[in-house]
Residue frames relative to the residue before (quaternion, step in Angstrom):
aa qw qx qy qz dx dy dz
X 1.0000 0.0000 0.0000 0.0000 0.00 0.00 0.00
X 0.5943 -0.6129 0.5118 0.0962 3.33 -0.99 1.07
X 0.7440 -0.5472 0.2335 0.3042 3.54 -1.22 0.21
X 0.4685 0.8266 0.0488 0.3079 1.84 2.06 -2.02
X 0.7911 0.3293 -0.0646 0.5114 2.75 0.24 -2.28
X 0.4890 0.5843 -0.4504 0.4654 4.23 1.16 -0.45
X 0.6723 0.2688 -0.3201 0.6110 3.81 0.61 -0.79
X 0.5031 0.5911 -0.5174 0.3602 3.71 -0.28 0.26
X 0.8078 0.3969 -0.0247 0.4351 2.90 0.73 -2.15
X 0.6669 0.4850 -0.3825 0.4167 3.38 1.64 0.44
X 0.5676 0.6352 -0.2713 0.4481 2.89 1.55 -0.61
X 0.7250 0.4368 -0.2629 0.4631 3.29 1.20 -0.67
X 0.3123 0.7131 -0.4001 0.4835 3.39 1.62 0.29
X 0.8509 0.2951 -0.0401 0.4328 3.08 0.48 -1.77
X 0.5400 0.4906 -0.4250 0.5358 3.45 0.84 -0.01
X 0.7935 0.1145 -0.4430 0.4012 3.82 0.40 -0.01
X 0.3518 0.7482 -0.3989 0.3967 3.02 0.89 0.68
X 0.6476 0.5392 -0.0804 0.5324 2.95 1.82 -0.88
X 0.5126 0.6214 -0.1552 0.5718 2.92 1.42 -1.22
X 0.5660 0.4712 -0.3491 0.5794 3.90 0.39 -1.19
X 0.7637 0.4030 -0.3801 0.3316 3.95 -0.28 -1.48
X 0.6762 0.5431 -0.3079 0.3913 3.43 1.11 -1.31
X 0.7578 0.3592 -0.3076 0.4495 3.76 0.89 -0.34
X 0.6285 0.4936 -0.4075 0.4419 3.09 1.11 0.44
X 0.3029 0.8111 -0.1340 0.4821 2.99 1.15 0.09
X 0.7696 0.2741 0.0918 0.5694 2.68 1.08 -1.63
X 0.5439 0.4949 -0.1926 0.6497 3.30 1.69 -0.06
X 0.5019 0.5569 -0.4732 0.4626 4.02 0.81 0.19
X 0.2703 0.7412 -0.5950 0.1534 3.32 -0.57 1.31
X 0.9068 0.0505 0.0256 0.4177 3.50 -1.79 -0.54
X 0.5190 0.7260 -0.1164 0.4359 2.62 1.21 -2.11
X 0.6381 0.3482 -0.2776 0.6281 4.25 -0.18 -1.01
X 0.7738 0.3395 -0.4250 0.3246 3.49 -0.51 -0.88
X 0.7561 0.4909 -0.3340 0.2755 3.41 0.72 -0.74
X 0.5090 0.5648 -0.3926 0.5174 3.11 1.67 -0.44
X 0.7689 0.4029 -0.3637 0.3378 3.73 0.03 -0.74
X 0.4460 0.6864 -0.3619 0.4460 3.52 1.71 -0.19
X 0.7592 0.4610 -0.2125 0.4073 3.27 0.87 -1.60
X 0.6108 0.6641 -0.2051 0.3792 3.48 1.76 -1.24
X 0.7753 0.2906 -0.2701 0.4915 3.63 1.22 -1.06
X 0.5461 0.5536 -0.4086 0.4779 3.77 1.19 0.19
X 0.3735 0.6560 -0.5899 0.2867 3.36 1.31 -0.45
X 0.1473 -0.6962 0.6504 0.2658 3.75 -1.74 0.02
X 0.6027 0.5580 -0.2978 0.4865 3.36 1.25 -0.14
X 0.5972 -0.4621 0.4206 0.5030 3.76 -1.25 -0.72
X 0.7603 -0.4519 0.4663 -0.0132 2.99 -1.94 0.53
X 0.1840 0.8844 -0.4250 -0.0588 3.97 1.40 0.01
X 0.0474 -0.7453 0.6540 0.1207 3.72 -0.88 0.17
X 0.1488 0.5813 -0.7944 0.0939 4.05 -1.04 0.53
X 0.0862 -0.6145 0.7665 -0.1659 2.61 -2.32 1.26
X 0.1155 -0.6766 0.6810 0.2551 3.74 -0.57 0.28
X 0.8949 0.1762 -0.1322 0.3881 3.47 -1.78 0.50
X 0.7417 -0.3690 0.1109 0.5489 3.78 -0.68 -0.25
X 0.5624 0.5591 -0.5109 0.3318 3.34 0.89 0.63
X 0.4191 0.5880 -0.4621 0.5149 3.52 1.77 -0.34
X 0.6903 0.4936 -0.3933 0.3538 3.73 0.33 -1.42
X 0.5302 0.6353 -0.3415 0.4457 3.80 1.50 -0.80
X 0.7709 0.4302 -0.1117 0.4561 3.43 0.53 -1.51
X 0.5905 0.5297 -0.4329 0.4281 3.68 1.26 -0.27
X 0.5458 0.6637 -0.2023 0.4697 3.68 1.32 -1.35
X 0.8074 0.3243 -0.2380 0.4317 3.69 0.81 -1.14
X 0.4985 0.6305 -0.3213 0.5007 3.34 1.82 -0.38
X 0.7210 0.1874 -0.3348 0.5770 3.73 0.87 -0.46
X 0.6398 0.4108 -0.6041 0.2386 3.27 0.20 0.34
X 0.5101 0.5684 -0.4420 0.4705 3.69 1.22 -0.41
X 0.7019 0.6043 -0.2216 0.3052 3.38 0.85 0.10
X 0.5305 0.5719 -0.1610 0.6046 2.62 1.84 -1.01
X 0.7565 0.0322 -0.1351 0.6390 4.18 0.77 -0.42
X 0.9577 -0.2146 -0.0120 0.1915 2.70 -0.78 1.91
X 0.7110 0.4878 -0.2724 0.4269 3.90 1.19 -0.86
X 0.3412 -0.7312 0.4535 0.3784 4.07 0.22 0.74
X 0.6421 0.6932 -0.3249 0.0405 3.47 -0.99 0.44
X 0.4621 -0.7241 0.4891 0.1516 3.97 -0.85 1.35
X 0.3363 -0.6033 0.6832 0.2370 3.18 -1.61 0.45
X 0.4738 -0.5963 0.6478 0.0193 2.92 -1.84 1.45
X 0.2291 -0.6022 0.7106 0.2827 4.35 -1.26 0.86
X 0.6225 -0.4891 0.5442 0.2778 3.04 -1.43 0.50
X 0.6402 0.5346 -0.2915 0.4684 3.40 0.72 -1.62
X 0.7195 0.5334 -0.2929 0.3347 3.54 0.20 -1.26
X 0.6712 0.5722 -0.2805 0.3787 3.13 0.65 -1.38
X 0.5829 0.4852 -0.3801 0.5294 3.65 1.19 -0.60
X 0.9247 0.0986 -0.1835 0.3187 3.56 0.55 -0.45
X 0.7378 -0.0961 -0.1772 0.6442 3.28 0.62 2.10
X 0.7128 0.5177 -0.3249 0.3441 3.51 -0.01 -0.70
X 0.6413 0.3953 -0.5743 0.3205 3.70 0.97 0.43
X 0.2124 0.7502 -0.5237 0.3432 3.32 1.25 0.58
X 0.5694 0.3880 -0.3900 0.6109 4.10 1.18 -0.67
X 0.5327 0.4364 -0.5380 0.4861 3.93 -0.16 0.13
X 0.1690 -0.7053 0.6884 0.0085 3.85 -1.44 1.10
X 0.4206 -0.6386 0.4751 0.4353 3.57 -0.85 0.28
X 0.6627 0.4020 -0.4668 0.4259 4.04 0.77 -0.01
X 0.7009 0.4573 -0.4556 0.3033 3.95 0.82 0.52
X 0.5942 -0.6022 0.4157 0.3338 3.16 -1.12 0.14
X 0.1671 -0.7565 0.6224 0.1117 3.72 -1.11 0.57
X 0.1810 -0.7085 0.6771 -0.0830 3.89 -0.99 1.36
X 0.1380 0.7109 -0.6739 0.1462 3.60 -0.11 1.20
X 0.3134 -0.7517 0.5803 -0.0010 3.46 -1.27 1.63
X 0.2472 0.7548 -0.5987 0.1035 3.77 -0.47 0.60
X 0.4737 -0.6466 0.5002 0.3278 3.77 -0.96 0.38
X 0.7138 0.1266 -0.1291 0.6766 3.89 0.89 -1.05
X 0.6738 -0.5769 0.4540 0.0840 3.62 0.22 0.76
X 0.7317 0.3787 -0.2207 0.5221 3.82 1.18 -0.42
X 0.2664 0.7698 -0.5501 0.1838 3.63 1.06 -0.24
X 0.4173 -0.7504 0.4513 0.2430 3.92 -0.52 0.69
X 0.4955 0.5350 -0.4168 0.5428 3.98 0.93 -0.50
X 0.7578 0.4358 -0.2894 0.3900 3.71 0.38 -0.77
X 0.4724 0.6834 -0.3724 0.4137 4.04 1.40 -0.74
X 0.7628 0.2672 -0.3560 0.4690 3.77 0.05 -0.95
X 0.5759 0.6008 -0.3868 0.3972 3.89 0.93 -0.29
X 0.4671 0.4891 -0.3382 0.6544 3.69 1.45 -1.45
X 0.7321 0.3641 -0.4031 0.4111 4.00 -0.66 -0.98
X 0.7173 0.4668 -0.3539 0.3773 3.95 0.22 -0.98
X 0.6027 0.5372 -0.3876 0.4449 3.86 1.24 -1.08
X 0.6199 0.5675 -0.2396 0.4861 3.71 1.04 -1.35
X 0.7824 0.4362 -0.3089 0.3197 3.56 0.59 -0.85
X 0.5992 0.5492 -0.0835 0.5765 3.03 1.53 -1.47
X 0.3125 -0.7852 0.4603 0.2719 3.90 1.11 -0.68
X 0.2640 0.7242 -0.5055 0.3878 3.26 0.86 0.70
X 0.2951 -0.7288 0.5928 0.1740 3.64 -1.13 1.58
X 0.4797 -0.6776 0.5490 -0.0972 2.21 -1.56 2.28
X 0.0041 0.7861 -0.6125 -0.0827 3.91 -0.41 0.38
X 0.0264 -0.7323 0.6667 0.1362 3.92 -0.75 0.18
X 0.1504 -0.7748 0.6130 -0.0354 2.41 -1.79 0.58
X 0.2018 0.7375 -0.3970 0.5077 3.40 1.28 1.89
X 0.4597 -0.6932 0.5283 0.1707 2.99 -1.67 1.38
X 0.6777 0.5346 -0.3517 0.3623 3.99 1.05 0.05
X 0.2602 -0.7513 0.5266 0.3010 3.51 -0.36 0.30
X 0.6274 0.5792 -0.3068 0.4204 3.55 1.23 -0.61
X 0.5486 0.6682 -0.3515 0.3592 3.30 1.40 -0.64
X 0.6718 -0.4354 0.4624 0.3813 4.23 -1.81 0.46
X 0.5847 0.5786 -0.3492 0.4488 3.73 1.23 -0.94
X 0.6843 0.6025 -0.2212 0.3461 3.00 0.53 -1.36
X 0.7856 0.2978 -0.1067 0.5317 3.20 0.23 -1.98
X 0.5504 0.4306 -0.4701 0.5391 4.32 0.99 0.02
X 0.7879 0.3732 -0.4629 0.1602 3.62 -0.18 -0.47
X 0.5174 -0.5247 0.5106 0.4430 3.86 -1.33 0.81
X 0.7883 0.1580 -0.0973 0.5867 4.20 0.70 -0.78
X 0.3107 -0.7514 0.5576 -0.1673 3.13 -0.69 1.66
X 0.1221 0.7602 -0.6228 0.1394 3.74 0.67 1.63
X 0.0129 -0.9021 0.4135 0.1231 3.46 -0.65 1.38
X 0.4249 -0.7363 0.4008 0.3416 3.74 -0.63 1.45
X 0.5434 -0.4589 0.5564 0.4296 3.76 -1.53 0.21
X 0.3340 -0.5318 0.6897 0.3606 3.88 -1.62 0.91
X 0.1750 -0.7752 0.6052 0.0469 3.22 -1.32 1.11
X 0.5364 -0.5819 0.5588 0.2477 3.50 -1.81 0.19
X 0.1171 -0.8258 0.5467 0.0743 4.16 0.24 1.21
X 0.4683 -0.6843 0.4831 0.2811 3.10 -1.15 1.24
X 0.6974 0.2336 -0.3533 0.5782 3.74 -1.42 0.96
X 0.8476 -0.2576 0.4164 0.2046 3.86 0.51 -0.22
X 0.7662 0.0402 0.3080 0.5626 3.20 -0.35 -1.75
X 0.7062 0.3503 -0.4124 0.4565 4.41 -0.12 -0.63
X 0.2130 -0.6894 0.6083 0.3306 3.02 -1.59 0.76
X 0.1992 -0.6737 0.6941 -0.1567 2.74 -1.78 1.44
X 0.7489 0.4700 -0.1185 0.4519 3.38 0.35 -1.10
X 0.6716 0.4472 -0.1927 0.5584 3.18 1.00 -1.61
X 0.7005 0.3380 -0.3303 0.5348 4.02 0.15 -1.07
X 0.4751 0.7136 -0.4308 0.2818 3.77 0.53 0.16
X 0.6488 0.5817 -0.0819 0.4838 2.58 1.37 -2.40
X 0.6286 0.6056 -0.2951 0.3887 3.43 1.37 -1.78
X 0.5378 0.6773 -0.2866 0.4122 3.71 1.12 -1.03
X 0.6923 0.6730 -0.0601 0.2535 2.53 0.24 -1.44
X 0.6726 0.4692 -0.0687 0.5681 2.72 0.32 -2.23
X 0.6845 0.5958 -0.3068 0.2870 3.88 0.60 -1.25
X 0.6918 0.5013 -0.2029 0.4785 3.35 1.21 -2.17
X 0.4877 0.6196 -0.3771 0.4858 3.93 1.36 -0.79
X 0.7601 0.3832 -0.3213 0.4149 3.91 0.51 -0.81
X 0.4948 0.7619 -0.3238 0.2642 2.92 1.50 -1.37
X 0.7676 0.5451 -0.0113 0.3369 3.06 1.05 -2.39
X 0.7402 0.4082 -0.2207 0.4867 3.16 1.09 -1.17
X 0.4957 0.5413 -0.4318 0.5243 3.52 1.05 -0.38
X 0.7202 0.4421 -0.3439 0.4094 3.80 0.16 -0.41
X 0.8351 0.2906 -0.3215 0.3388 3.16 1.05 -0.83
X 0.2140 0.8512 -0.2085 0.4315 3.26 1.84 0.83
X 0.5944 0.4295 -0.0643 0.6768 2.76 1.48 -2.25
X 0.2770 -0.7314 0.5730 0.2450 3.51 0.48 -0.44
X 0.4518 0.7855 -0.3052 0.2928 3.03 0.68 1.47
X 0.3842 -0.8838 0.2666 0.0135 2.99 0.14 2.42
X 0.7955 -0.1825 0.3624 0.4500 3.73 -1.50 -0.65
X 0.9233 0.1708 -0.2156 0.2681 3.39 0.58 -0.90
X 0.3655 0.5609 -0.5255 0.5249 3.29 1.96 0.41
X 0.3761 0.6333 -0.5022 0.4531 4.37 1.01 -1.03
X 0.7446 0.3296 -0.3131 0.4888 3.79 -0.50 -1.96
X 0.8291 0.2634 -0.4415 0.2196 3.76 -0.64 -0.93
X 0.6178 0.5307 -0.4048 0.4157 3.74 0.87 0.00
X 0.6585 0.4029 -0.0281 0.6350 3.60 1.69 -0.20
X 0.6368 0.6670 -0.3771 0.0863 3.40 0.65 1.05
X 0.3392 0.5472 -0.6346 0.4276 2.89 1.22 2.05
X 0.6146 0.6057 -0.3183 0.3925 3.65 -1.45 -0.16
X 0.4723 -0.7406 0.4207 0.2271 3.32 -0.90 1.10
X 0.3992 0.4698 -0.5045 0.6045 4.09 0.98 0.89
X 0.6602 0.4850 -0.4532 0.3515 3.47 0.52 -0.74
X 0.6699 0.5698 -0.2137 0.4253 3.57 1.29 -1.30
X 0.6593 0.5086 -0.2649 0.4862 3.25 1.17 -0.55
X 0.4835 0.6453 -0.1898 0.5601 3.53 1.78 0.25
X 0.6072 0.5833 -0.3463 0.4137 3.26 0.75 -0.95
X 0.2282 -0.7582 0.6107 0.0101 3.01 -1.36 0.85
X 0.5940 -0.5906 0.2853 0.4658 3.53 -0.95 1.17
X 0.5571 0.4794 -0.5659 0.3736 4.00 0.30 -0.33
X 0.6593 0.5489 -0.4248 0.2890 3.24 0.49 -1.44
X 0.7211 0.5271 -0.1180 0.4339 3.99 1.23 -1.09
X 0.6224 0.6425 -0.2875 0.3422 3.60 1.29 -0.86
X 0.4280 -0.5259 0.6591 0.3253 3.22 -1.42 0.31
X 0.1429 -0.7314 0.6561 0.1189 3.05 -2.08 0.96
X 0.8038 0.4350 -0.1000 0.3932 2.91 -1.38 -0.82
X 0.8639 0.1492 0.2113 0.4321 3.58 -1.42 -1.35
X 0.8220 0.3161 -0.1630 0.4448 3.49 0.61 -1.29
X 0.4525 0.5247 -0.3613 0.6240 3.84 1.40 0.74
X 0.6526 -0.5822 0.4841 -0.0286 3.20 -0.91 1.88
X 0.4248 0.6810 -0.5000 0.3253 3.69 0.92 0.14
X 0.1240 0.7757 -0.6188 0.0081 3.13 -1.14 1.50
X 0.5847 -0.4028 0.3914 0.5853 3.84 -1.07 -0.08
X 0.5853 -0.4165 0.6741 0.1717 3.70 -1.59 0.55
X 0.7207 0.4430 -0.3002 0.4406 3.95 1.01 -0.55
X 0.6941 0.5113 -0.3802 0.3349 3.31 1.24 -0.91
X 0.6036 -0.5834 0.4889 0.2372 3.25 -1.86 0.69
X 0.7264 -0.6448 0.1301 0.1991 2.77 -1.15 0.86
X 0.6270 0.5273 -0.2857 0.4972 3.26 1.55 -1.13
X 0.4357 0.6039 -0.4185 0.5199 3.88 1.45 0.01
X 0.7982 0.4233 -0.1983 0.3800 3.48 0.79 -0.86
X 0.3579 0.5810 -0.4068 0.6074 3.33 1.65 0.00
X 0.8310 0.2891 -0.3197 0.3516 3.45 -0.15 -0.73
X 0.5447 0.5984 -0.3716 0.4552 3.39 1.06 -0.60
X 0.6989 0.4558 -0.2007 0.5133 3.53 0.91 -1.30
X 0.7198 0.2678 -0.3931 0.5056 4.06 0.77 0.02
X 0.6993 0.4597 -0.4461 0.3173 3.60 1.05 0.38
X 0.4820 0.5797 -0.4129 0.5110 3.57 1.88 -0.10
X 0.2275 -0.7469 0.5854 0.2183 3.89 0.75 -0.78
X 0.5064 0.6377 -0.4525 0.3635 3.30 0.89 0.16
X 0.4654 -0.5722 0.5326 0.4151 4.17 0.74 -0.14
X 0.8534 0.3166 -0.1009 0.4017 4.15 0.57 -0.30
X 0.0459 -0.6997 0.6896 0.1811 3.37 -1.03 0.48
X 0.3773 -0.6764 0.5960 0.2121 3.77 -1.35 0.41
X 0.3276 -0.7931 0.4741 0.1972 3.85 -0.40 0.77
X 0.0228 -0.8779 0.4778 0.0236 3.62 -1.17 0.22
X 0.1301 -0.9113 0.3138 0.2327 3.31 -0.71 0.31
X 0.7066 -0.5098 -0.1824 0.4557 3.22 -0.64 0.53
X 0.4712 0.7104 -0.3198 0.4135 3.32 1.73 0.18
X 0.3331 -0.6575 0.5024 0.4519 3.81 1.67 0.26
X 0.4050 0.5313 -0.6699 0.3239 3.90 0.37 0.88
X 0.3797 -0.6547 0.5634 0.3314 3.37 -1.61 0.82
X 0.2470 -0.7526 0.6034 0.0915 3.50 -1.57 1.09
X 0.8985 -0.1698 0.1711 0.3669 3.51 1.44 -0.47
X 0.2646 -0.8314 0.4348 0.2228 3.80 -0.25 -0.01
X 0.1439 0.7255 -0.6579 -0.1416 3.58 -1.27 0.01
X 0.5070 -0.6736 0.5377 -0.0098 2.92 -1.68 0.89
X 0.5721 -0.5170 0.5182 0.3700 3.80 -0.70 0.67
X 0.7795 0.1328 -0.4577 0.4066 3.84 -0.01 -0.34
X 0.3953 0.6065 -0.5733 0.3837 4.13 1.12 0.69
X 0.8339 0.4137 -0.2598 0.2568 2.90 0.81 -0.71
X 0.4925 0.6901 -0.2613 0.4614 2.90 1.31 0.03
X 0.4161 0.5038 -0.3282 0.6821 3.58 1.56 -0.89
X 0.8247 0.1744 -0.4481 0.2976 3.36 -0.97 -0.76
X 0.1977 0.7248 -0.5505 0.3641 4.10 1.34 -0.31
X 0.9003 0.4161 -0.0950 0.0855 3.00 -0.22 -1.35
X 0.6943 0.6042 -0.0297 0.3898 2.17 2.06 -0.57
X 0.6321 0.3472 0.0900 0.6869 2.40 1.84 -1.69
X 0.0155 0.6943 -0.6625 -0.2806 3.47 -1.27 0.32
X 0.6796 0.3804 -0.4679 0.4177 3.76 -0.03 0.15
X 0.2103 -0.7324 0.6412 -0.0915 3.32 -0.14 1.56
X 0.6881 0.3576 -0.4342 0.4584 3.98 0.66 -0.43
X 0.7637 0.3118 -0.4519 0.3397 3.90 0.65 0.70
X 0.4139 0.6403 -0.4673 0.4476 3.61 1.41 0.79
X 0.1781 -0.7694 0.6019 0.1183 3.59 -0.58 1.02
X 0.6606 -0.4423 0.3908 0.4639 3.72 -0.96 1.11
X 0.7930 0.4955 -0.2506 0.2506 3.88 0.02 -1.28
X 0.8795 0.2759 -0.3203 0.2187 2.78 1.64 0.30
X 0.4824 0.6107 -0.2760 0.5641 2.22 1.72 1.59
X 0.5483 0.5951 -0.4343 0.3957 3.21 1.38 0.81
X 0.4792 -0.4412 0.5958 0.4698 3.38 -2.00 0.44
X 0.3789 -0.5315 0.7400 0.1622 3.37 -1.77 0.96
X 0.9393 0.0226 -0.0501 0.3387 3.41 -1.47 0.92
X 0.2352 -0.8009 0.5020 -0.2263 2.64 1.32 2.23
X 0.5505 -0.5832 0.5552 0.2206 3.72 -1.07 1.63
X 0.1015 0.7485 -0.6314 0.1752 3.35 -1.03 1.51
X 0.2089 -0.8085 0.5485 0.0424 3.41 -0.63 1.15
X 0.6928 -0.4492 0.4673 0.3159 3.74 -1.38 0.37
X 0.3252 -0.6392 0.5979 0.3580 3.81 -0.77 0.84
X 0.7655 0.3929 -0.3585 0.3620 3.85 0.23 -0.14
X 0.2076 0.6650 -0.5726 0.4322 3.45 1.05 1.11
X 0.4706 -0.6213 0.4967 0.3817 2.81 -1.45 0.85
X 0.5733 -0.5222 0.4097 0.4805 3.70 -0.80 -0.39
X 0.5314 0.6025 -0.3122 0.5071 3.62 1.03 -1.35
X 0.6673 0.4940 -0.3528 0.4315 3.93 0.61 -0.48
X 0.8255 0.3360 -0.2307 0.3904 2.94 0.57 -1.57
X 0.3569 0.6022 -0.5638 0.4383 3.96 1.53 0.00
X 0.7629 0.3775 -0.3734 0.3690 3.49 0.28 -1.38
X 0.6657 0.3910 -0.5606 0.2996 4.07 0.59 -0.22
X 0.4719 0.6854 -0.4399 0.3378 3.65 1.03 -0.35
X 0.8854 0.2248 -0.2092 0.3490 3.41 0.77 -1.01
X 0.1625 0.6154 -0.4032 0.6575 3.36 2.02 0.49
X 0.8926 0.1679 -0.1489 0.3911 3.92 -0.14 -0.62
X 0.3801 -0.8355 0.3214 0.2329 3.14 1.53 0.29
X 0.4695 0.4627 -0.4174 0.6255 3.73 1.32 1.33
X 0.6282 -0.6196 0.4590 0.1038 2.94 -2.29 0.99
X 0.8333 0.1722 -0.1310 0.5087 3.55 1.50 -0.90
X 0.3974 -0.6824 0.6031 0.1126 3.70 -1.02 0.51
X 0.4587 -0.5214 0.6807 0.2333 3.84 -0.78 0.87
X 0.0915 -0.7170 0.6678 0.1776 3.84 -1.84 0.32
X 0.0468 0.7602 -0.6466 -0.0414 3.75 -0.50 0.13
X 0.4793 -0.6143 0.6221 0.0762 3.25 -1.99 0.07
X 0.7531 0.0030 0.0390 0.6568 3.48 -0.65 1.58
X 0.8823 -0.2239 0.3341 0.2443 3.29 -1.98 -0.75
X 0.6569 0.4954 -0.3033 0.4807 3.40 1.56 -0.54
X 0.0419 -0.7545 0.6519 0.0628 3.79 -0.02 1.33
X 0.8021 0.4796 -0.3193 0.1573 3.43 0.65 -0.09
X 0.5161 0.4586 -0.3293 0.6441 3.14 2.03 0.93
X 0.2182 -0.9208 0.3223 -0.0242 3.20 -0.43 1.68
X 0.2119 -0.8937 0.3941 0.0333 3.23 0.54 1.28
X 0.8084 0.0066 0.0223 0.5882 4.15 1.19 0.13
X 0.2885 -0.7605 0.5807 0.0360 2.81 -1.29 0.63
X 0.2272 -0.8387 0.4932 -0.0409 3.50 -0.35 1.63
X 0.0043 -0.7437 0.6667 -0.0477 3.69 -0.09 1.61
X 0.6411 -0.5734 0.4334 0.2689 2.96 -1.88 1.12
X 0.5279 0.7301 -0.2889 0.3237 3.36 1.14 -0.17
X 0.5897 0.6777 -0.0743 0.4329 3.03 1.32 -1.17
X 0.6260 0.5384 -0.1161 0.5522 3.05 1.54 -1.83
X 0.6602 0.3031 -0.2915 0.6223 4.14 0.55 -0.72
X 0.5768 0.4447 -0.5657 0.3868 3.96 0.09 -0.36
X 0.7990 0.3221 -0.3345 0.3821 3.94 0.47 -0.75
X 0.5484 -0.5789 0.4171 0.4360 3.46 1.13 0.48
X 0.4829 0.6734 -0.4423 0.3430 3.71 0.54 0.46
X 0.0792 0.8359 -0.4689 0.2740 3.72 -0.60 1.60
């Protein structure tokens, strides 16, 4: 075979591959909604079993229903015949994937869901098939055309597919956002791109918070023991009035030499840029360099004027975040 005929013979791979999505597609009815209805009310877990590369299908959709927000484990076929449908409860749900629906590893599992009453979903291209006519939700795949013939390809496509579709819509059901995503996910460089300024801020002690009264040469020292390039002012109500920065201070240097009768307050920017602790971080880098500074005030909700952290630019490159 020729080069040629190698790109041919992929292309024609992927075109019924395509084909498969496009009739399924066309197969998304009543049927889907009721499963993802039954899936995010579920209180229990979430079961997938497959024999052969449909198990390898059903393992993939089992962590991904897992990955946003819906609890739940893949089941071996084999096992399950010996002891292991004991992990099946009568409040969870059971998702068994076959193309013709009759695969034997999957019968004594169909017979236990039916016996025990446990909702059964299929996922199978036969209507004639035990899958079929056993399941309480009946999700039916398109009969497809497998590339080479005989491999599934097409069919475990559709199975995909059909899976990441439940996966998705069940989350966005659960209403389930970016930051429920980060806390189930918080290795890996999506995870960092998640982070949120709380997750990065200084607290407490390690925030530069001084009275608004103190003098300045006090604030020199405060400001070379925080290392941070800032102190944050207050008043005597722990309300924020303002900030100053190492190159402020320097300007007034220059100006002034008795620095022990200049009080901080009068020399701060009033209404010092402060951002939401649930910002992402990746935002608040970009207001820093948009504003051409290193740290960011943090507050909570609506109250920008009670500072609750201190966001150095430092912080932001330590988590790899850009």
């Amino acid at each position: 075979m020729n080069k040629n005929k190698f790109i041919s013979s992929a292309r024609d791979v992927i075109n019924l591959e395509i084909r498969a999505l496009q009739q399924l597609k066309k197969n998304i009815s009543k049927s889907f909604y009721e499963a993802v209805l039954k899936i995010v009310k579920c209180q229990s877990k979430i079961i997938l079993c497959g024999v052969g590369k449909s198990g390898l299908i059903a393992s993939k959709i089992s962590s991904t229903l897992a990955s946003v927000g819906t609890p739940s484990f893949y089941l071996s076929a084999s096992e399950a015949s010996h002891g292991d449908l004991g992990m099946i409860s009568k409040k969870d749900i059971l998702i068994l994937i076959s193309n013709s629906g009759e695969t034997d590893e999957l019968k004594n599992i169909i017979q236990f869901a039916n016996r025990n009453k446990i909702l059964l979903i299929g996922i199978v291209s036969r209507k004639n098939s035990v899958l079929y006519k056993a399941s309480d939700i009946k999700l039916l795949l398109p009969q497809v055309i497998e590339a080479g013939g005989i491999v599934p390809t097409s069919s475990t496509t559709a199975q995909l597919a059909l899976g990441d579709a439940i996966a998705i819509t069940s989350m966005q059901m659960k209403k389930f956002g970016k930051l429920d995503f980060k806390k189930l996910h918080p290795s890996g460089s999506l995870s960092n791109q998640l982070k949120t300024v709380e997750d990065l801020m200084l607290v407490k002690n390690k925030v530069p918070f001084v009275n608004e009264n103190l003098t300045l040469d006090k604030g020199i020292k405060i400001i070379n023991n925080k290392k941070l390039g800032v102190v944050i002012t207050r008043n005597n109500k722990n309300i924020t009035t303002g900030i100053v920065t190492d190159g402020d201070i320097k300007r007034i240097i220059q100006k002034h030499s008795n620095i022990k009768e200049i009080k901080l307050k009068k020399i701060i920017k009033n209404k010092p840029l402060s951002v939401d602790k649930n910002l992402l971080a990746a935002k608040a880098l970009k207001i820093m360099n948009e504003n051409k500074i290193t740290s960011l005030c943090v507050h909570s909700k609506v109250n920008k004027n009670k500072t609750i952290g201190l966001l150095h630019i430092h912080n932001i490159l330590e988590a790899n975040i850009n």
